[in-house]
C-alpha positions as CSV (number, residue, x, y, z in Angstrom):
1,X,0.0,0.0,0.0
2,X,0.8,3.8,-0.8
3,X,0.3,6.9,-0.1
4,X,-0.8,7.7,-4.2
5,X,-2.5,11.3,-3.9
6,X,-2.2,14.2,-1.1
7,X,-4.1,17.4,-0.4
8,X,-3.3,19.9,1.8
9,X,-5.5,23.1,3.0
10,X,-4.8,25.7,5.4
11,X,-1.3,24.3,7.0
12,X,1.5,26.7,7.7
13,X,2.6,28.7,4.9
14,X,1.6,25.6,2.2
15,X,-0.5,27.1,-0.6
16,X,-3.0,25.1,-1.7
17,X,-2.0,21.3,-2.6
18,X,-2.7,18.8,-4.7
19,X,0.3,16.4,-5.6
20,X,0.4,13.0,-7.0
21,X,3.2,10.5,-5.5
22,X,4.9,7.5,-6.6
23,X,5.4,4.4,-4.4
24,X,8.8,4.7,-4.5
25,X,11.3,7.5,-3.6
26,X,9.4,11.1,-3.5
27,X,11.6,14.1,-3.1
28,X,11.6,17.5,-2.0
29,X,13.7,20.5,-2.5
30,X,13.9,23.8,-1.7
31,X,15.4,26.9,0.5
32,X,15.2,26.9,4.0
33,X,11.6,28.2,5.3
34,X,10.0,26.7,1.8
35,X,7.7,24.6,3.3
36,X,9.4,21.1,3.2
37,X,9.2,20.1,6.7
38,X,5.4,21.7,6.8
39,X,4.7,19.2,3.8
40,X,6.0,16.2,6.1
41,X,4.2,17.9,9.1
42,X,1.2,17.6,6.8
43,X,1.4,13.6,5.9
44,X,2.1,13.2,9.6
45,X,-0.3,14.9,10.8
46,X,-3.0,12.5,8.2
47,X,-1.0,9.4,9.4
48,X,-1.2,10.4,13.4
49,X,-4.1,13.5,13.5
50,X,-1.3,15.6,15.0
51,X,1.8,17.2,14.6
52,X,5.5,16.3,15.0
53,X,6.8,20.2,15.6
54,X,4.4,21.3,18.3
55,X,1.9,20.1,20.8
56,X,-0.8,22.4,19.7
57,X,-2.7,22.8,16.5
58,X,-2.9,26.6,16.4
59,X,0.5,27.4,14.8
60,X,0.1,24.7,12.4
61,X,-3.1,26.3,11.0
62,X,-2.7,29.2,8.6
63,X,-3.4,32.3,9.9
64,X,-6.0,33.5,7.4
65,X,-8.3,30.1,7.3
66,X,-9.7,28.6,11.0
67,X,-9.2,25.3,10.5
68,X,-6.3,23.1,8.2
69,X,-7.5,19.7,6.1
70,X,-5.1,16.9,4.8
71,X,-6.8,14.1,2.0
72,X,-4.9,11.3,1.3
73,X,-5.5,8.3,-1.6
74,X,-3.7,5.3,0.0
75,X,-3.9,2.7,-2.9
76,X,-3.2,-1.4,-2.5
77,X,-3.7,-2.7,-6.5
78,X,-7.5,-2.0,-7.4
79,X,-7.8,-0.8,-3.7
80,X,-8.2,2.4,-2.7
81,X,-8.8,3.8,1.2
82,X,-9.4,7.6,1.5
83,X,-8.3,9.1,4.5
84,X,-9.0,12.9,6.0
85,X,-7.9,14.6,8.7
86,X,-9.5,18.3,9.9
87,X,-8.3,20.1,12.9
88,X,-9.8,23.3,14.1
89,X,-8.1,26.5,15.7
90,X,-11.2,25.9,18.8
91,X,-9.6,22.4,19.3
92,X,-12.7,20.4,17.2
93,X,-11.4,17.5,14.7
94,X,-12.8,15.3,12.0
95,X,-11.1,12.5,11.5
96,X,-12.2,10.1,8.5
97,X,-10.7,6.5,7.1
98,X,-12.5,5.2,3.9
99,X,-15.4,7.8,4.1
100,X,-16.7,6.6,8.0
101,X,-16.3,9.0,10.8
102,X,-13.5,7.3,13.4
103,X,-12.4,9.4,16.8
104,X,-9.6,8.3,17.5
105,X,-6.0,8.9,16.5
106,X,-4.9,5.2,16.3
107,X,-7.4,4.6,13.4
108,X,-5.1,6.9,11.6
109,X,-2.0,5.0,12.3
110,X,-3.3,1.8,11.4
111,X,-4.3,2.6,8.1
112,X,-1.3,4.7,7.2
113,X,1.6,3.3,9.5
114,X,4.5,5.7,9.2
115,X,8.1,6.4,10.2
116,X,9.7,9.8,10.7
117,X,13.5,10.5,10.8
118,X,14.3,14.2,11.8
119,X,16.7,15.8,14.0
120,X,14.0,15.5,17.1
121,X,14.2,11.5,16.8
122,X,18.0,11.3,17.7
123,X,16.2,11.6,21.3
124,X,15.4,8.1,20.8
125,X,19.2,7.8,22.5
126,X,19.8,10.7,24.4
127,X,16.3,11.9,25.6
128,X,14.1,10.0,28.4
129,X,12.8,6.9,28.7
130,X,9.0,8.2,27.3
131,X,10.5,8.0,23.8
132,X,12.0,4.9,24.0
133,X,8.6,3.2,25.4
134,X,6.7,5.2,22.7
135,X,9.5,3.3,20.3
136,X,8.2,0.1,21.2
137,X,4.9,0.4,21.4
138,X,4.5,1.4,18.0
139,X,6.0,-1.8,17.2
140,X,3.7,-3.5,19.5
141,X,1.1,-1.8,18.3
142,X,1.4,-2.3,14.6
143,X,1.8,-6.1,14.6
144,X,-0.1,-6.8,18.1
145,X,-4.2,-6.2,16.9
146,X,-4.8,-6.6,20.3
147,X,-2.5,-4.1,22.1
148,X,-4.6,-1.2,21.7
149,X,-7.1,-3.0,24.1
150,X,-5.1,-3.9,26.6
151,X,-3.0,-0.3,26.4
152,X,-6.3,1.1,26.8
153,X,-7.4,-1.2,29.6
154,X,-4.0,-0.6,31.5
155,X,-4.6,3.2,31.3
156,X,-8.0,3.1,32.6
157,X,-6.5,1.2,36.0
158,X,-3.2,3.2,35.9
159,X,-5.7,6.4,36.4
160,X,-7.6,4.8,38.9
161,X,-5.1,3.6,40.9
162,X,-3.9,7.2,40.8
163,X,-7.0,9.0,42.2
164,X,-7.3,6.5,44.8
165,X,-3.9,7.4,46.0
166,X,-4.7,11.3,46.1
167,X,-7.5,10.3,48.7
168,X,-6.8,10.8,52.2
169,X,-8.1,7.9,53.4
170,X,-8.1,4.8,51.0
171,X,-10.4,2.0,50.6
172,X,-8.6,-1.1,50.6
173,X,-11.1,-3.3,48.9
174,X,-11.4,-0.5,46.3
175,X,-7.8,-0.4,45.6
176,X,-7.3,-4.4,45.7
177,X,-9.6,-4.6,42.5
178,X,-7.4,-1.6,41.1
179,X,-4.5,-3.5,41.5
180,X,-5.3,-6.9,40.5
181,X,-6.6,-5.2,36.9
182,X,-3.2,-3.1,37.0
183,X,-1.1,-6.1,37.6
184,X,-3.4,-8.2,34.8
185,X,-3.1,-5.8,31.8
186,X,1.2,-4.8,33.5
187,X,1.9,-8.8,32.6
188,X,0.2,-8.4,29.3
189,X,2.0,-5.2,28.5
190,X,5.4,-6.9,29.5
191,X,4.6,-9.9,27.4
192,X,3.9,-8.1,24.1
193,X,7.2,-6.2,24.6
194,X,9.2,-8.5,25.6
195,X,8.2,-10.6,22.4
196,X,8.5,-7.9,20.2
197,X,12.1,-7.1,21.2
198,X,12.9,-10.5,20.7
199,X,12.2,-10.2,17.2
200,X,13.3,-6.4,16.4
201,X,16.9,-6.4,18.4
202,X,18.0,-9.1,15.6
203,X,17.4,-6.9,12.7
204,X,18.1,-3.2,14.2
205,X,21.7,-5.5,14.3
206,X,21.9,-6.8,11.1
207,X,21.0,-3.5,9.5
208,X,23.5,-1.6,11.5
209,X,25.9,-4.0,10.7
210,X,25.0,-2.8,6.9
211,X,25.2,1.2,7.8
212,X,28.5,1.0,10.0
213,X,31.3,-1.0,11.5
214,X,30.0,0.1,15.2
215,X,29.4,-3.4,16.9
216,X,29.0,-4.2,20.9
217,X,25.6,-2.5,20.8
218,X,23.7,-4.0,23.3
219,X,20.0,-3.6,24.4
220,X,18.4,-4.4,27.5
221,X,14.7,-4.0,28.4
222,X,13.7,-2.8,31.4
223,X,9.5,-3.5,32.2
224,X,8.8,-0.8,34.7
225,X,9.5,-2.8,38.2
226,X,12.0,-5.4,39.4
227,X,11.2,-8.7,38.3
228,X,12.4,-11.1,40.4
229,X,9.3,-10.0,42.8
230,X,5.9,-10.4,41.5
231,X,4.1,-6.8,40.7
232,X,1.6,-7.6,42.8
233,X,4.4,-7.9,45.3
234,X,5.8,-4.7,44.3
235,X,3.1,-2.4,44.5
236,X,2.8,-3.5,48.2
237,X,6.0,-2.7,48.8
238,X,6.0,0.7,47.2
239,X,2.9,1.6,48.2
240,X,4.0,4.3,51.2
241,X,5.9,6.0,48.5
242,X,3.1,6.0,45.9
243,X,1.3,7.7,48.3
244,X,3.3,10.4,49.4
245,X,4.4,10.8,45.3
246,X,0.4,10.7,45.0
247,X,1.2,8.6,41.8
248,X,1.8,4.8,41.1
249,X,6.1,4.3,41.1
250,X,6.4,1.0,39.2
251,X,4.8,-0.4,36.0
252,X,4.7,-0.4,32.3
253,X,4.4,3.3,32.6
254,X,7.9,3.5,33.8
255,X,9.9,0.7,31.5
256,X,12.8,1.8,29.9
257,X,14.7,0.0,26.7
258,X,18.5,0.8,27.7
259,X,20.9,0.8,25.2
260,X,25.1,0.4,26.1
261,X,28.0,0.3,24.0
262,X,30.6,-1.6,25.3
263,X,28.9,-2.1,28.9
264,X,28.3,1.9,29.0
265,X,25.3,4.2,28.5
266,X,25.1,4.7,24.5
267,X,24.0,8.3,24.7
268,X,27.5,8.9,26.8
269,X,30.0,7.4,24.8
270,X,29.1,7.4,21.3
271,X,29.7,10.5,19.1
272,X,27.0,12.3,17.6
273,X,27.3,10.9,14.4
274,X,27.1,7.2,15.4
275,X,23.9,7.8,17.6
276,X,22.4,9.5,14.2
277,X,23.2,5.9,12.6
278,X,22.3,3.7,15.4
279,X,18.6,5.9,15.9
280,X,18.7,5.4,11.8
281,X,19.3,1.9,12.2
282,X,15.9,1.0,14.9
283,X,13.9,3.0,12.4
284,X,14.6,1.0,9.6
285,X,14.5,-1.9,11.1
286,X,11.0,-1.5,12.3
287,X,9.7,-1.2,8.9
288,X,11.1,-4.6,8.3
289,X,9.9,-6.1,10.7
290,X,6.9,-4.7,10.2
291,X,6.7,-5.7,6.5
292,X,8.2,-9.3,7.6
293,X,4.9,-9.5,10.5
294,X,2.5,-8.1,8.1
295,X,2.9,-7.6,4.5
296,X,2.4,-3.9,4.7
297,X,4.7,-0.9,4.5
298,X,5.6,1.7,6.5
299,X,5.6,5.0,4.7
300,X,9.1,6.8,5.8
301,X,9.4,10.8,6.5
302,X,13.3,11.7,6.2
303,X,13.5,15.6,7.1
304,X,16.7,17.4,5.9
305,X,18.2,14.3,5.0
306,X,21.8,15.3,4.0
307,X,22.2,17.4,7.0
308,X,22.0,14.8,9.1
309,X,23.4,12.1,7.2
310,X,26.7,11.7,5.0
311,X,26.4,11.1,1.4
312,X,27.5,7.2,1.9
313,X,25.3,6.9,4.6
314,X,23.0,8.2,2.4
315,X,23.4,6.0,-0.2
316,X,22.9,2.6,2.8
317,X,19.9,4.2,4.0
318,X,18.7,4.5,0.2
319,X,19.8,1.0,-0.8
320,X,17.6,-0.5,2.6
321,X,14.8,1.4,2.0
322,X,15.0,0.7,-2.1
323,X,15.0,-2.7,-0.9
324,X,12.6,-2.7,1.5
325,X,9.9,-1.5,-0.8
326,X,8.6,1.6,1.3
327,X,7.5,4.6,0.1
328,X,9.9,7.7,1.5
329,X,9.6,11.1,1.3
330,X,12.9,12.9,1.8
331,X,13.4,16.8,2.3
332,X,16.8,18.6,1.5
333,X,17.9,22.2,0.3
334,X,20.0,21.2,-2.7
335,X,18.2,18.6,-5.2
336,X,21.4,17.8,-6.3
337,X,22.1,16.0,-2.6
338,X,18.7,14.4,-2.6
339,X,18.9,12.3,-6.0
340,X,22.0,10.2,-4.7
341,X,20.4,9.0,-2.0
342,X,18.6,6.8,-4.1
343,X,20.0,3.8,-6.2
344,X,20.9,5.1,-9.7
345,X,19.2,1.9,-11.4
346,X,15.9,2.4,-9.2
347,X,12.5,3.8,-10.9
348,X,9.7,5.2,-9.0
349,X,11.0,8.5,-8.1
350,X,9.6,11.8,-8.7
351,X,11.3,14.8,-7.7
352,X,9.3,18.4,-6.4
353,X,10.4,21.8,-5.7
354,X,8.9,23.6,-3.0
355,X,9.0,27.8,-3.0
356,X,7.2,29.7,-0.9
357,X,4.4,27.4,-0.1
358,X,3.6,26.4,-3.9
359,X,5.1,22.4,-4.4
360,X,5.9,21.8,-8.2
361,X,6.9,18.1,-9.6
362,X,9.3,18.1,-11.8
C-alpha cells in the first residue's frame, strides 16, 4: 500500500495542494523556510491526526483560514482507502478512514503506518525513557491487533489507581480490585514487549551492521519494576511512596529499553554521528519487521536528509529502504544532494520543488 494522492488546505505557509506521488522514492527541495518540513508535518499529521513540531494545532493552522485539512489516496492494487484529517483553531477534529467517521488517532495509524526520521528523533538515545517506550509500542502496536485493548485497559487502571492514591483515606477493597486489573493488563503489556524485542533487536543488528562498522551495541529492556518480585508484590511494597508521590512508582508506565555500548550508556559514549546511525538503524528496522509480521509498509518521513546524514550513509539508507519496498519522502535544500540517495538503477522517483508554499513536480 501507498500513499498515491495528497491534499493539503490551510497548513503553515503551504498554498493550496494537490500532488500526485509515486510508491517509491518522493523528493523534496527547496530553501530553508519553503515549506518542506510543513509538507512532512502535513502527511504526519493525516497518518497520526497531530503534529511532530508542536503540541498544539494553532501554529500549524494558517493564519488566514480557521481550520487546516489533509486528504490522502492510499492505494493497495485496485484498492483504494481515503483518509481525511480536519483540525480546528477551537480544538474540534474530523477525522475520516474510507469515508466513516473514526475518533480516534490510532485509526489513523493503522491505516497509514509511518516512520519519521528528523533531528528530534535522535532523542530516541539521548532523551528519556518516554521516547523509547513510545519506540516500542509502535512496534507493539502495529503487529499486536490486540494491544490497543489492553493499552487502553491498563490506562484506565493506571488512572484509577492514581486517584485512589490522592485520597486521604483509602479503601482497601477498592484499591485491591485496582491492583489486580493493573497487575493483569502490566503482565500483558510486559509480554507483548518483551516478544516484540525479541524479534526487532536481531534486525536493528543486522541493518547496523550494513550502515557502520559500530558493533558491541547492546540492548536491555527494562519492564517498569523489578522482576524477580511479582508486581503484585511490588506495589505493596512501594505503596508508602506511591502515596506520598500521590502517583503509582512501578509499571509499564515507567519501562525503559536501555541501550550500552561496550557495557556503557550509549548516549554517553558514542559520538553524535554514530547515535544519528544507530537511531537510523531501529527506524529501519522496524519497517522490516513490520513488513516481515504483516505484509504492509511503512511510509518513511526523512526531514533534511543530507544534513543529518553523509552522502554514503546516504546512499545505505537508500539501498535499505529501495529494498525494503517503502514509500519515502525525503526533504533537502540542494536537489542535487537528494537524487544520490537513491540507487541510480531504481524507478519510482519523482522529484518536487517547493518555494514559498507552492510544491511543483518536476
Amino acid at each position: 500500500m501507498y500513499l498515491a494522492r495528497l491534499d493539503v488546505h490551510g497548513l503553515r505557509n503551504l498554498r493550496e495542494i494537490k500532488i500526485s506521488l509515486t510508491p517509491g522514492a518522493n523528493f523534496f527541495y527547496g530553501e530553508n523556510g519553503s515549506g518542506k518540513t510543513s509538507l512532512l508535518e502535513a502527511l504526519f499529521l493525516l497518518g497520526r491526526g497531530r503534529s511532530f513540531r508542536t503540541r498544539t494545532l494553532d501554529p500549524v493552522i494558517n493564519q488566514s483560514v480557521d481550520d487546516c485539512t489533509v486528504f490522502g489516496l492510499l492505494k493497495k492494487e485496485a484498492v483504494e482507502l481515503p483518509l481525511g484529517v480536519s483540525r480546528s483553531r477551537q480544538g474540534g477534529f474530523q477525522f475520516r478512514v474510507n469515508g466513516q467517521s473514526v475518533n480516534n488517532t490510532s485509526s489513523l495509524a493503522e491505516a497509514m503506518p509511518l516512520l519519521l526520521l528528523n533531528a528530534d528523533s535522535f532523542h530516541l538515545l539521548d532523551g528519556g525513557p518516554q521516547f523509547r517506550r513510545q519506540y516500542v509500542d509502535w512496534g507493539v502496536f502495529h503487529v499486536e491487533h490486540c494491544y490497543r485493548t489492553i493499552w487502553q485497559q491498563f490506562r484506565k487502571a493506571l488512572k484509577q489507581r492514581n486517584s485512589l492514591l490522592r485520597h486521604d483515606r483509602i479503601d482497601e477493597d477498592v484499591m485491591s480490585v485496582w491492583d489486580v486489573e493493573f497487575v493483569r493488563m502490566a503482565d500483558q503489556i510486559n509480554h507483548h514487549r518483551k516478544q516484540y524485542l525479541t524479534d526487532l533487536v536481531p534486525r536493528i543488528k543486522s541493518i547496523l551492521s550494513e550502515l557502520s562498522t559500530l558493533q558491541d551495541i547492546e540492548f536491555k529492556y527494562y519492564p517498569g519494576w523489578d522482576t524477580s518480585l511479582s508486581l503484585s508484590d511490588v506495589l505493596l511494597a512501594t505503596r508508602q511512596r506511591d502515596l506520598q508521590a500521590k502517583v503509582t512508582n512501578q509499571g509499564p508506565h515507567r519501562a525503559d529499553l536501555r541501550v550500552r555500548f561496550k557495557k556503557q550508556s550509549a548516549k554517553d559514549v558514542l559520538s553524535r554521528g554514530q547515535i544519528k546511525i544507530l537511531v537510523t538503524a531501529m527506524q529501519i528496522a522496524q519497517g522490516f519487521l513490520f513488513h516481515e509480521r504483516t505484509g504492509g509498509q511503512c511510509l518513511y518521513l526523512l526531514d533534511d536528509l543530507p544534513a543529518e546524514l553523509d552522502l554514503t550513509h546516504r546512499r545505505k539508507v537508500g539501498e535499505l529502504l529501495y529494498r525494503l519496498g517503502a514509500q519515502v519522502f525525503i526533504t533537502g535544500v540542494v536537489k542535487d544532494d537528494l537524487l544520490p540517495s537513491w540507487p541510480e538503477s531504481a524507478k519510482n522517483i519523482r522529484m518536487f520543488h517547493v518555494e514559498h508554499g507552492c510544491i511543483t513536480q518536476e
